[in-house]
N, CA and C atoms as a LAMMPS dump frame, in Angstrom:
ITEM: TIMESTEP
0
ITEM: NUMBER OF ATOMS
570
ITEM: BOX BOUNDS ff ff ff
-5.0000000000000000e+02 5.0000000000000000e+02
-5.0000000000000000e+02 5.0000000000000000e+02
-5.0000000000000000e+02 5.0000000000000000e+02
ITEM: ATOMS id mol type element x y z
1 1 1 N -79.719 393.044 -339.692
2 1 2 C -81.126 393.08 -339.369
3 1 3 C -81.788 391.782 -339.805
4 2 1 N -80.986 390.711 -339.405
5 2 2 C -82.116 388.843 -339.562
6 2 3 C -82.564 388.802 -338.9
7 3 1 N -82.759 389.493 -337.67
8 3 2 C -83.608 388.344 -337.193
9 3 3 C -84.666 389.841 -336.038
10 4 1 N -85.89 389.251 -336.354
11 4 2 C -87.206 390.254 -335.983
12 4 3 C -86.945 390.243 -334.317
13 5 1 N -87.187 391.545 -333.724
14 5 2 C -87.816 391.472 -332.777
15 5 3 C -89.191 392.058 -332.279
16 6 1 N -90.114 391.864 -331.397
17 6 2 C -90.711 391.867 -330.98
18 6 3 C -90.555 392.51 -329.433
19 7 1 N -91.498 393.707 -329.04
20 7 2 C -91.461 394.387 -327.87
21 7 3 C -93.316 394.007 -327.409
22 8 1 N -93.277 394.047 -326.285
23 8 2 C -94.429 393.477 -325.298
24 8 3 C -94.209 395.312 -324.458
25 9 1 N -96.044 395.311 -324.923
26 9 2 C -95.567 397.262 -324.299
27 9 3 C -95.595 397.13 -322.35
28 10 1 N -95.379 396.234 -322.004
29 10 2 C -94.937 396.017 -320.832
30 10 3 C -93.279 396.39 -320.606
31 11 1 N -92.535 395.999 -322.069
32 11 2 C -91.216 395.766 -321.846
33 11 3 C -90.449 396.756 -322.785
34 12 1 N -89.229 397.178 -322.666
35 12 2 C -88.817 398.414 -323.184
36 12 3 C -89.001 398.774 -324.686
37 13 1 N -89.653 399.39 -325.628
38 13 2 C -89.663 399.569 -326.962
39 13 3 C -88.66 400.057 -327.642
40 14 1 N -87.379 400.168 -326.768
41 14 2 C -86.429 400.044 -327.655
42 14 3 C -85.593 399.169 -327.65
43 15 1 N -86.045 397.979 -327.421
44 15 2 C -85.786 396.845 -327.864
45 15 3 C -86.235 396.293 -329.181
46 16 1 N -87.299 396.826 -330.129
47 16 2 C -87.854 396.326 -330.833
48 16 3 C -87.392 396.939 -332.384
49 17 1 N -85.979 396.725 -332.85
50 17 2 C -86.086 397.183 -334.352
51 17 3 C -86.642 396.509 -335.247
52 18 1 N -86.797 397.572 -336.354
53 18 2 C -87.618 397.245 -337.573
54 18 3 C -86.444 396.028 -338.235
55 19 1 N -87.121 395.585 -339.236
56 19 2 C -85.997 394.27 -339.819
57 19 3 C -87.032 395.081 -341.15
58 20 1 N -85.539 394.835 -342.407
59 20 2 C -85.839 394.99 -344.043
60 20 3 C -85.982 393.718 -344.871
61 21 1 N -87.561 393.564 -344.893
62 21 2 C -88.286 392.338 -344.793
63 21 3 C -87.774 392.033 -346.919
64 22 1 N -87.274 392.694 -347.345
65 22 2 C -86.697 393.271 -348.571
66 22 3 C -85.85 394.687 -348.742
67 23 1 N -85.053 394.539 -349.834
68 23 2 C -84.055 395.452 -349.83
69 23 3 C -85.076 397.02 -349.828
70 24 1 N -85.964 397.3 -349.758
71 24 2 C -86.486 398.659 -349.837
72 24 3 C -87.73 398.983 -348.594
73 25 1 N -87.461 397.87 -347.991
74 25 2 C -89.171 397.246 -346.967
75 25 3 C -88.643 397.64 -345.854
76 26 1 N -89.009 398.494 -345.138
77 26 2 C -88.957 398.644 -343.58
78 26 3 C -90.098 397.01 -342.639
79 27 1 N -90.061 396.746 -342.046
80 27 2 C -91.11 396.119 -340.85
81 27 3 C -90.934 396.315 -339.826
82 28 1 N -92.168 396.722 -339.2
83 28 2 C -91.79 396.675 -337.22
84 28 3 C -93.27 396.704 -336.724
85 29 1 N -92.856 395.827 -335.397
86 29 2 C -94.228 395.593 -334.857
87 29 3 C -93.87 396.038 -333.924
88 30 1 N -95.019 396.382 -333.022
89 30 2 C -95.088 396.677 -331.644
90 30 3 C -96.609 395.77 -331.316
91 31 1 N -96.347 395.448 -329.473
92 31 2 C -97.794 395.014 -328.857
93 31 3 C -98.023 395.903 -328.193
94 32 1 N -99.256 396.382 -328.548
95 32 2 C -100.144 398.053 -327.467
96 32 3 C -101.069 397.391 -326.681
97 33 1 N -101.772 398.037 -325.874
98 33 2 C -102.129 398.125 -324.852
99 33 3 C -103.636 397.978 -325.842
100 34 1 N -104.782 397.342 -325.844
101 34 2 C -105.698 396.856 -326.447
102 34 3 C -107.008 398.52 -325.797
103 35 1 N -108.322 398.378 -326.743
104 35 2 C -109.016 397.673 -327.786
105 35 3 C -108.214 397.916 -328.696
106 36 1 N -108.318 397.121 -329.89
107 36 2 C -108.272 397.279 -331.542
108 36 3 C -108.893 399.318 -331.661
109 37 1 N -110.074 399.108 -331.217
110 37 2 C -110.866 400.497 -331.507
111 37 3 C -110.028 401.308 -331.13
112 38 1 N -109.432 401.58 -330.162
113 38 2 C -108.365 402.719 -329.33
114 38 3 C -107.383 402.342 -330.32
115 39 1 N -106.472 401.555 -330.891
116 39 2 C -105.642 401.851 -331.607
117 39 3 C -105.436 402.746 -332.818
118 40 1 N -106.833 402.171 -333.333
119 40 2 C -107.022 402.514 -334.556
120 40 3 C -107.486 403.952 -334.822
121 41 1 N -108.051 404.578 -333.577
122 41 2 C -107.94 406.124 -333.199
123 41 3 C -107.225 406.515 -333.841
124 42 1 N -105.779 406.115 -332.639
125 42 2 C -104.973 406.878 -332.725
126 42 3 C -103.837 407.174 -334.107
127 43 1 N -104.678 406.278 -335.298
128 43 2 C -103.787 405.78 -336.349
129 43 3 C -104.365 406.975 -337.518
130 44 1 N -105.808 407.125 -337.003
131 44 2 C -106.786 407.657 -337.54
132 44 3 C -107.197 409.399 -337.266
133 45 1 N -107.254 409.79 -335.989
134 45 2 C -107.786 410.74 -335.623
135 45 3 C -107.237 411.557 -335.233
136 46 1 N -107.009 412.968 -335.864
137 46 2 C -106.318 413.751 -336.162
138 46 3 C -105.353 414.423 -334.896
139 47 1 N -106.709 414.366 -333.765
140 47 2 C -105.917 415.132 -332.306
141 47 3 C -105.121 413.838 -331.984
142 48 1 N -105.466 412.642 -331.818
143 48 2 C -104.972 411.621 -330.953
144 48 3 C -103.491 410.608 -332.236
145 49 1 N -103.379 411.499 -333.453
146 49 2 C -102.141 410.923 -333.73
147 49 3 C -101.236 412.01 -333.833
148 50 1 N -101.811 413.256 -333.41
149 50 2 C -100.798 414.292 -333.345
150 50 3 C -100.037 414.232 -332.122
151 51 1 N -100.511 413.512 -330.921
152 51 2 C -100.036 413.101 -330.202
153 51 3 C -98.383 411.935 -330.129
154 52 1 N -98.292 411.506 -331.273
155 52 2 C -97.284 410.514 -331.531
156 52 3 C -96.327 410.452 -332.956
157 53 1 N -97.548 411.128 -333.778
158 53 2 C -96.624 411.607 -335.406
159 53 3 C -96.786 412.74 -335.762
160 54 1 N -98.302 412.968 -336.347
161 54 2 C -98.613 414.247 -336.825
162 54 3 C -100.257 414.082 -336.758
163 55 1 N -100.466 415.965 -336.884
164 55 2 C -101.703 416.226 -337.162
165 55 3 C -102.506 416.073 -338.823
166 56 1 N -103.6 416.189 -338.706
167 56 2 C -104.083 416.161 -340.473
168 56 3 C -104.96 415.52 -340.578
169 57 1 N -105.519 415.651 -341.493
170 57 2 C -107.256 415.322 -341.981
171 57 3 C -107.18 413.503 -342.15
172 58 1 N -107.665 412.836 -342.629
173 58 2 C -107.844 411.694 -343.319
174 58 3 C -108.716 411.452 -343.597
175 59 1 N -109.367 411.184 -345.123
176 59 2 C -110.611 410.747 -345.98
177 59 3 C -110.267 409.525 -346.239
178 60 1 N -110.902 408.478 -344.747
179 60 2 C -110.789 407.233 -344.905
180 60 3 C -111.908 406.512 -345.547
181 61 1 N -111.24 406.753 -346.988
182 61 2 C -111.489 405.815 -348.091
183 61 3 C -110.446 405.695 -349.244
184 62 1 N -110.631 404.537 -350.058
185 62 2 C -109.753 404.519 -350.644
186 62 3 C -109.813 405.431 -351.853
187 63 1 N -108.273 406.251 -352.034
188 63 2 C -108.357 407.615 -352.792
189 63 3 C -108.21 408.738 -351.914
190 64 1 N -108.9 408.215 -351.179
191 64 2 C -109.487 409.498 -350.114
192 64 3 C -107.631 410.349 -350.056
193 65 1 N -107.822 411.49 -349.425
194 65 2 C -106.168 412.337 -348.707
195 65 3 C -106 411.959 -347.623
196 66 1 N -104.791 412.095 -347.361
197 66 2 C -104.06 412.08 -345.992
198 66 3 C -103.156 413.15 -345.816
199 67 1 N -103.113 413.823 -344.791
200 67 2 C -102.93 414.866 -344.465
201 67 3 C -101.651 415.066 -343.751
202 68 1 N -100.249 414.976 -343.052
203 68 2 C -100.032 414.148 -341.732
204 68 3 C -99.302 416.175 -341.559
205 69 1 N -98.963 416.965 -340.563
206 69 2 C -98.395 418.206 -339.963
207 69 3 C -98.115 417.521 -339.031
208 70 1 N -96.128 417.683 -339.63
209 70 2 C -95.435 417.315 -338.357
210 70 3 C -95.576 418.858 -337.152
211 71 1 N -95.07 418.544 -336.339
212 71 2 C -94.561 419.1 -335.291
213 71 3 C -93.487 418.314 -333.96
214 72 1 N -92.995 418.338 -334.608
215 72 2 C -91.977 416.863 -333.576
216 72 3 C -91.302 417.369 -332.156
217 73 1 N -91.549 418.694 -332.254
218 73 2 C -90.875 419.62 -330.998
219 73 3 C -92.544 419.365 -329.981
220 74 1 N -93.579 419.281 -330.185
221 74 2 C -94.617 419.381 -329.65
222 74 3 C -94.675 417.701 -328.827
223 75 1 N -93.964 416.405 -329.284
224 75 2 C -94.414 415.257 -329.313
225 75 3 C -93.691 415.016 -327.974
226 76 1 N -92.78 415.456 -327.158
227 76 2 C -92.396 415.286 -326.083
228 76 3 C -91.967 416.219 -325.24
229 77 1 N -91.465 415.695 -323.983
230 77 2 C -90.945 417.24 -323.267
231 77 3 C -89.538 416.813 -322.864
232 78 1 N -88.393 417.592 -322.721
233 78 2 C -87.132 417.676 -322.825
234 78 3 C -86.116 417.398 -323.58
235 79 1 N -86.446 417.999 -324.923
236 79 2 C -85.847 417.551 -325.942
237 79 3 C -84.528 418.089 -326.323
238 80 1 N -83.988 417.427 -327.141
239 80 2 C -82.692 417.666 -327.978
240 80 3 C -83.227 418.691 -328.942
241 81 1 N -82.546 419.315 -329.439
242 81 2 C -82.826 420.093 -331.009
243 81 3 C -82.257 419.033 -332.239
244 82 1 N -83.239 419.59 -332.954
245 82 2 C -83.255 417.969 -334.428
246 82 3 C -81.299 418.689 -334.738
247 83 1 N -80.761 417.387 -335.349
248 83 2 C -79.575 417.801 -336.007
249 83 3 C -79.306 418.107 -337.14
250 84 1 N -78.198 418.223 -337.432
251 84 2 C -78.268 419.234 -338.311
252 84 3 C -78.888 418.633 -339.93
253 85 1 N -79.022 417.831 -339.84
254 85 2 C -79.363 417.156 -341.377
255 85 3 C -80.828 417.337 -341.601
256 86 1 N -81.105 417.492 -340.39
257 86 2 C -82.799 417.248 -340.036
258 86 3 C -83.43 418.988 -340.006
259 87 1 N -82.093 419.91 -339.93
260 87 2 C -82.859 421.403 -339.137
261 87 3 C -83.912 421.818 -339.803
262 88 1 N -84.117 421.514 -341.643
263 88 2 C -85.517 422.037 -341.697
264 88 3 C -86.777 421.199 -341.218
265 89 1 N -86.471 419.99 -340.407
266 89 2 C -87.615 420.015 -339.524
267 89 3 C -87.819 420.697 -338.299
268 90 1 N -87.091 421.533 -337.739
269 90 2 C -87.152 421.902 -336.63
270 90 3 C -88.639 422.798 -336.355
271 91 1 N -89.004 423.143 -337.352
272 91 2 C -90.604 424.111 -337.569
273 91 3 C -91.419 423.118 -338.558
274 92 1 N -92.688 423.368 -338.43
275 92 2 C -93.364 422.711 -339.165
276 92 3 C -93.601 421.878 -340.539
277 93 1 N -93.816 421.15 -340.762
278 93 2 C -93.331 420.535 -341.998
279 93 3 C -94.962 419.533 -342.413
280 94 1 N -95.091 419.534 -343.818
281 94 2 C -96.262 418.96 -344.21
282 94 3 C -96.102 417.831 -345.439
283 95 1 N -97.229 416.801 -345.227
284 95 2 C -96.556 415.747 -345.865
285 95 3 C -98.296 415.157 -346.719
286 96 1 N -98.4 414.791 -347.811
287 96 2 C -99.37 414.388 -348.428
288 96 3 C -99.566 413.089 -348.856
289 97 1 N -100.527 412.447 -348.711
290 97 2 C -100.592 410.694 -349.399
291 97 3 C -102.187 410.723 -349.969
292 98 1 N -102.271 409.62 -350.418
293 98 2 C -103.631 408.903 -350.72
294 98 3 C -103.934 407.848 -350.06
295 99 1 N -105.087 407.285 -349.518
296 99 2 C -105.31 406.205 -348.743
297 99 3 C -105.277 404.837 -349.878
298 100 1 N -104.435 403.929 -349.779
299 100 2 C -104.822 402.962 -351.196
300 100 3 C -105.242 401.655 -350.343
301 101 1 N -105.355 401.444 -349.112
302 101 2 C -106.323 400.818 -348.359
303 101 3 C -107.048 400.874 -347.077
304 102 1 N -108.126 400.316 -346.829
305 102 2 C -108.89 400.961 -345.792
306 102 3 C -109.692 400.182 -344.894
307 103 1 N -109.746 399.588 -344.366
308 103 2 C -110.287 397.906 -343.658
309 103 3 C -110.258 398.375 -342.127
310 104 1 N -111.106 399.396 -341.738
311 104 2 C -111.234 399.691 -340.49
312 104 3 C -111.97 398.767 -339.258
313 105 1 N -111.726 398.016 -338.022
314 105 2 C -110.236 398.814 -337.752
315 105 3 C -109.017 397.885 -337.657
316 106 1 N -108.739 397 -338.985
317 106 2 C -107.779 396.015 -339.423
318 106 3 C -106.41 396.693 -339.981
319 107 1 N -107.052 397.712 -340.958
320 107 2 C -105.679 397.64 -341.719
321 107 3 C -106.014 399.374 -342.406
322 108 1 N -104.837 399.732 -342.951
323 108 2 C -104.483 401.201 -343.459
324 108 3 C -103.511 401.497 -344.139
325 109 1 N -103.966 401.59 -345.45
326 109 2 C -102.265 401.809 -346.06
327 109 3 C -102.61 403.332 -347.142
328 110 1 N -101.652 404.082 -347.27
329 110 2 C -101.609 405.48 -347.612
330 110 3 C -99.975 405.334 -348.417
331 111 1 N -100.109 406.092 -349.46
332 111 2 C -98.387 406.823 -349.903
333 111 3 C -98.275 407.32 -349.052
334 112 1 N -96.626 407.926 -348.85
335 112 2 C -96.246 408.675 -348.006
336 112 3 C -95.126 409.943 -348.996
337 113 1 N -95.346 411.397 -348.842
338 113 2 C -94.824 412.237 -349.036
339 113 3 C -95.47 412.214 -350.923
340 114 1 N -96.333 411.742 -350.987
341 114 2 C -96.467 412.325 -352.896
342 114 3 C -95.813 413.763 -353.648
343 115 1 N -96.233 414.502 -352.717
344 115 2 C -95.408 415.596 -353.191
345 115 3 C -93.85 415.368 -353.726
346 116 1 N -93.148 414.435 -353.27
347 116 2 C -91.843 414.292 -353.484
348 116 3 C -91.547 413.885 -354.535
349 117 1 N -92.442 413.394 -355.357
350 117 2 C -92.059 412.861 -356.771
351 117 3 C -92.383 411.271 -356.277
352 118 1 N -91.397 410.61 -356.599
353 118 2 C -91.041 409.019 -356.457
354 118 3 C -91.524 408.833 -354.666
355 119 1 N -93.053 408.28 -354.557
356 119 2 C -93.416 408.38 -352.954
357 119 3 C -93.673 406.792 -352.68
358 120 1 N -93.629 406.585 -351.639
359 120 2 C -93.123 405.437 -351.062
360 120 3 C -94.698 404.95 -350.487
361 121 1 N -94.929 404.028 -349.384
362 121 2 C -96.26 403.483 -349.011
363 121 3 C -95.708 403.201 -347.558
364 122 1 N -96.753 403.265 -346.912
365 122 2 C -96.907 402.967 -345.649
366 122 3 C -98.252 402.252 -345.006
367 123 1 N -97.86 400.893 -344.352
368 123 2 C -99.417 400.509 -344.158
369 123 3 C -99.083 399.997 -342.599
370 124 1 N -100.248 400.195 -341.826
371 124 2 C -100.578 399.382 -340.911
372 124 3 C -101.892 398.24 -340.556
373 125 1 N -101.124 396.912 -339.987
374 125 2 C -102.332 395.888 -339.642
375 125 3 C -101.954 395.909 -338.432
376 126 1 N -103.651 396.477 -337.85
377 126 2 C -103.995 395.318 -336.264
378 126 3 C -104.439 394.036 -336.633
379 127 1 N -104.09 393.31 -335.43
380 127 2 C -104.493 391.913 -334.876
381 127 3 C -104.815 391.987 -333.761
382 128 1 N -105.844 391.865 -333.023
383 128 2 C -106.313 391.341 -331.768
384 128 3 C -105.58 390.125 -331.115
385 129 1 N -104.381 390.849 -330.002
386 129 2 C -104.11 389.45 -329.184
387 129 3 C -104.405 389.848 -327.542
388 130 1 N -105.67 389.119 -327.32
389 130 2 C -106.348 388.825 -325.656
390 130 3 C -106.538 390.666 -325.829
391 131 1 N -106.158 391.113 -324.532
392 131 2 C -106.884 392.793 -324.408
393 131 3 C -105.681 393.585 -325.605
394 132 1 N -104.338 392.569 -325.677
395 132 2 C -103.456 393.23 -326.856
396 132 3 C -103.665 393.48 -328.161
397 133 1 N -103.027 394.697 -328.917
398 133 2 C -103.167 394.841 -329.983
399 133 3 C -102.053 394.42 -331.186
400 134 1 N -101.762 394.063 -331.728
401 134 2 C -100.538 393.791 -332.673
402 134 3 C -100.47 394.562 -333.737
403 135 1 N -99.56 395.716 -333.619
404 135 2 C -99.488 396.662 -334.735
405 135 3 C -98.422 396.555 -335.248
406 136 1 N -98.479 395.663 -336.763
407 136 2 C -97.196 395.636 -337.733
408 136 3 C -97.494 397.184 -338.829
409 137 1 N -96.389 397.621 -339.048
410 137 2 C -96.094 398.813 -339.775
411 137 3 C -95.127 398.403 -340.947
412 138 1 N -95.258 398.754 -341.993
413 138 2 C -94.624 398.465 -343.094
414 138 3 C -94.469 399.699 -344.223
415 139 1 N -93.25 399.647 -344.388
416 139 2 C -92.905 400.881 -345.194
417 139 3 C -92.208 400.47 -346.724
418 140 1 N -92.939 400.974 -347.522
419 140 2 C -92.181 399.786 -348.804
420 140 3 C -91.805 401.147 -349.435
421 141 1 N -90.947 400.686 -350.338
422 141 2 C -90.057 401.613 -351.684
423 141 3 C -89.255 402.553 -351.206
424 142 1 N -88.357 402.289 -349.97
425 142 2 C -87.655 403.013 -349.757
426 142 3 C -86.27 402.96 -350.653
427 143 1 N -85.543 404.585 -350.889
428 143 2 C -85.092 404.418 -352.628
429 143 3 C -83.57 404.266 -351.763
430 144 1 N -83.092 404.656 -351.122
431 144 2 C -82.152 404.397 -350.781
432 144 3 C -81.164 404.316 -349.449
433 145 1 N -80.033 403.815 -348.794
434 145 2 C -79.708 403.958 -347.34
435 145 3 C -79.681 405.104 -346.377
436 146 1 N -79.689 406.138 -346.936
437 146 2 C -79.793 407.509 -346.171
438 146 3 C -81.77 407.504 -346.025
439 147 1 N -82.417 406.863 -346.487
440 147 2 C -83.747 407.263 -346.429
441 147 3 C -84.441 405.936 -345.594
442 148 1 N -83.414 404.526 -345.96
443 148 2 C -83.978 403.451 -344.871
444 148 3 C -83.361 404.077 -343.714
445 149 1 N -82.084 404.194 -343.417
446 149 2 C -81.964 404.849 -341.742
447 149 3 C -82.94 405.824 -341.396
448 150 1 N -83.221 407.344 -342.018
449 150 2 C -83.954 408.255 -341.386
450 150 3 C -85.671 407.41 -341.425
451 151 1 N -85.968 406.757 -342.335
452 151 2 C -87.859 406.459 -342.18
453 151 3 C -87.688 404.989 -340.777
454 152 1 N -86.366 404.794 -341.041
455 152 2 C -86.296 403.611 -339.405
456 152 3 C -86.419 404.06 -338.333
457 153 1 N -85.436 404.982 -337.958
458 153 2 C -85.203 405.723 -336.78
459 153 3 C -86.576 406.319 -336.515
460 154 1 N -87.014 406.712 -337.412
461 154 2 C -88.027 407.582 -337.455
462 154 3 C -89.519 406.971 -337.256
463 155 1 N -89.911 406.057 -337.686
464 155 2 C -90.714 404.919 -337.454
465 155 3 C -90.832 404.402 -336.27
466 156 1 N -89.842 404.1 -335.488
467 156 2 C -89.362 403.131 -334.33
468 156 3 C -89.347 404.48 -333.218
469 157 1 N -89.23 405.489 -333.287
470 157 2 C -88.949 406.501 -332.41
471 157 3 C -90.556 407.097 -332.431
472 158 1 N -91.168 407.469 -333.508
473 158 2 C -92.755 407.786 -333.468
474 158 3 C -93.526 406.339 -332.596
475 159 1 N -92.915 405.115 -333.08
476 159 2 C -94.322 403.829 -332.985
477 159 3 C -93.482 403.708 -331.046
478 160 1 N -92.255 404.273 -330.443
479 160 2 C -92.288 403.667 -329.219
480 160 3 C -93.075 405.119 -328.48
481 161 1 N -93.117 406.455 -329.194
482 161 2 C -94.07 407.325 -328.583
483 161 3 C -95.537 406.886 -328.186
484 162 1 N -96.026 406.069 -329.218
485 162 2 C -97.187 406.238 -329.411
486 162 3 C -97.925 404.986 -328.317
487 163 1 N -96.416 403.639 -328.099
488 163 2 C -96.432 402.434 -326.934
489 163 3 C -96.608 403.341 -325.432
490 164 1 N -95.635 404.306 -325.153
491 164 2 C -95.877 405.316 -323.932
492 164 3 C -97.05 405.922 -323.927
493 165 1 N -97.761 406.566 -325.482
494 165 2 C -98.976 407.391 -324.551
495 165 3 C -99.846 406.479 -324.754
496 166 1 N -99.938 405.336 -324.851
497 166 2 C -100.765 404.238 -324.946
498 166 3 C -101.349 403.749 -323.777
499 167 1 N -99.64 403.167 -322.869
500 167 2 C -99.92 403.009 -321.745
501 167 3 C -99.289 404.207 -320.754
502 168 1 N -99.784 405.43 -320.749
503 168 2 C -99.971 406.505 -319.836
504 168 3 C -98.629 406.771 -319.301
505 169 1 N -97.518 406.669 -319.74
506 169 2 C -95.862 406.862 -319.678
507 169 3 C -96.149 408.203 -320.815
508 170 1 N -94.828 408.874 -320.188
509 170 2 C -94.08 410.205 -320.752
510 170 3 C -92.941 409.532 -321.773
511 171 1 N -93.152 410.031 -323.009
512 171 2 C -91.908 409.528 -323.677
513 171 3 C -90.486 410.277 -323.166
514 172 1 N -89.456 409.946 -324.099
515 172 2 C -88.159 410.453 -323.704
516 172 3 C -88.465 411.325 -325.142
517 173 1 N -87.174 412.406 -325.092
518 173 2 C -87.228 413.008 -326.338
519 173 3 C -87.1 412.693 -327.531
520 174 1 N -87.983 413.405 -328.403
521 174 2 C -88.422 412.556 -329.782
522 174 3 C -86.802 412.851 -330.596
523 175 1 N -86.262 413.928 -330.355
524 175 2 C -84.568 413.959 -331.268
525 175 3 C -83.872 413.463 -330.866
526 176 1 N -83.297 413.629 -329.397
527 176 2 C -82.643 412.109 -328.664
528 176 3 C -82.671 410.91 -328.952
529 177 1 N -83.829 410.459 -329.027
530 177 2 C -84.451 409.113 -329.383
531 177 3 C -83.944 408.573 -330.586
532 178 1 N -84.719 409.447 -331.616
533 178 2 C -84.001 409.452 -332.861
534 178 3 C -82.726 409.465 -333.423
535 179 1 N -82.526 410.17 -332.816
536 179 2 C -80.346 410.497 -333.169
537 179 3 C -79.961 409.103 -332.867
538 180 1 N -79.972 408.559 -331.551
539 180 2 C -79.446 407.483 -330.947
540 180 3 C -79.735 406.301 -331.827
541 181 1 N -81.268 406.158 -331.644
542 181 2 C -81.783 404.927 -332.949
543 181 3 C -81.308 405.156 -334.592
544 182 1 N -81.102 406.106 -335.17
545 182 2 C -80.238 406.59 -336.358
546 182 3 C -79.244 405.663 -336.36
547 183 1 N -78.241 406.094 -335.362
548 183 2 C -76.917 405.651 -335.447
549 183 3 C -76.677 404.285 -335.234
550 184 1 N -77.954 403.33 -334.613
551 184 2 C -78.144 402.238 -334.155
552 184 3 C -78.405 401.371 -335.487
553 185 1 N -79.314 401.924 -336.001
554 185 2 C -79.799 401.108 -337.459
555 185 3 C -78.495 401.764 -338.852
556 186 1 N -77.77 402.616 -338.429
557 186 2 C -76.818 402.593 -339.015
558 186 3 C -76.183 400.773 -339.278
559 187 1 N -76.09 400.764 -337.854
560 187 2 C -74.777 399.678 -337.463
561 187 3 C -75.695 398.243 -337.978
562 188 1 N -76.918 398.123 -338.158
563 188 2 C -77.567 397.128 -338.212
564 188 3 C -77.852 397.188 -339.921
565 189 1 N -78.009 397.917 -340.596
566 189 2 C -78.441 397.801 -341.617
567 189 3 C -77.52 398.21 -342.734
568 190 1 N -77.076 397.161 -343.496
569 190 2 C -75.796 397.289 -344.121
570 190 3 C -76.041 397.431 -346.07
């Protein structure tokens, strides 16, 4: 994973893996389909990111909760069933953070999973390019290789959902997707 790529939501998003910008750092960008304001919706607002990750509150401020209710069977149509490592996601699943930054509609960064003990961070920055948006995603403190593959796959399979309902495309299935990209960042990330 040296060398970054970059997907143009014109051009296929699974072309675009994350690169481990450090041994615990996920990165991945995607270019969406512009305003800044519409992105940041959907990063933000509870119906329109349940559409691509999960549902849940957000008290955007810093401190504030974050809320995220998966439902990953809801996020596409013709899906695989999650495998087997994954089956207690197959039903609902709930996940808690704190917002520890808030620069609307620039930037967003939240823990991810506090409940878990040892919780990790997740942030996103827009950039305005022409009607495009530039959404880098960054996932820091990931503790180990079974948890950089699943938050990769998993990252890259939510952020190319979210490039399709962006620009008005049907995704492919969110466990398909995933399984395949799993085994992909297997081979890439050593």
């Amino acid at each position: 994973m040296n060398q970054q790529a970059r997907v143009d939501h014109k051009e296929s998003p699974a072309d675009a893996y994350g690169v481990l910008s450090e041994a615990d750092t996920l990165r991945i960008e995607r270019l969406l389909p512009g305003p800044i304001e519409r992105v940041w919706s959907y990063l933000t607002e509870s119906d329109k990111r349940a559409r691509w990750l999960a549902a849940g509150d957000m008290d955007l401020r810093v401190g504030g909760r974050v809320e995220h209710v998966f439902r990953n069977w809801e996020l596409t149509e013709n899906d695989d069933p999650p495998p087997t490592k994954y089956a207690e996601h197959a039903g609902e699943s709930r996940m808690h953070g704190r917002i520890t930054s808030c620069e609307p509609p620039h930037s967003l960064a939240y823990t991810w999973s506090e409940s878990a003990g040892e919780c990790s961070e997740v942030s996103f920055e827009l950039t305005e390019q022409g009607t495009d948006v530039k959404l880098v995603l960054t996932h820091r403190r990931l503790i180990n290789r079974d948890e950089l593959l699943g938050v990769s796959a998993g990252w890259h399979t939510h952020l190319d959902i979210l490039s399709n309902r962006l620009s008005g495309r049907e995704p492919p299935g969110f466990w398909r997707t995933h399984t395949r990209l799993e085994e992909e960042y297997a081979r890439r990330i050593r």
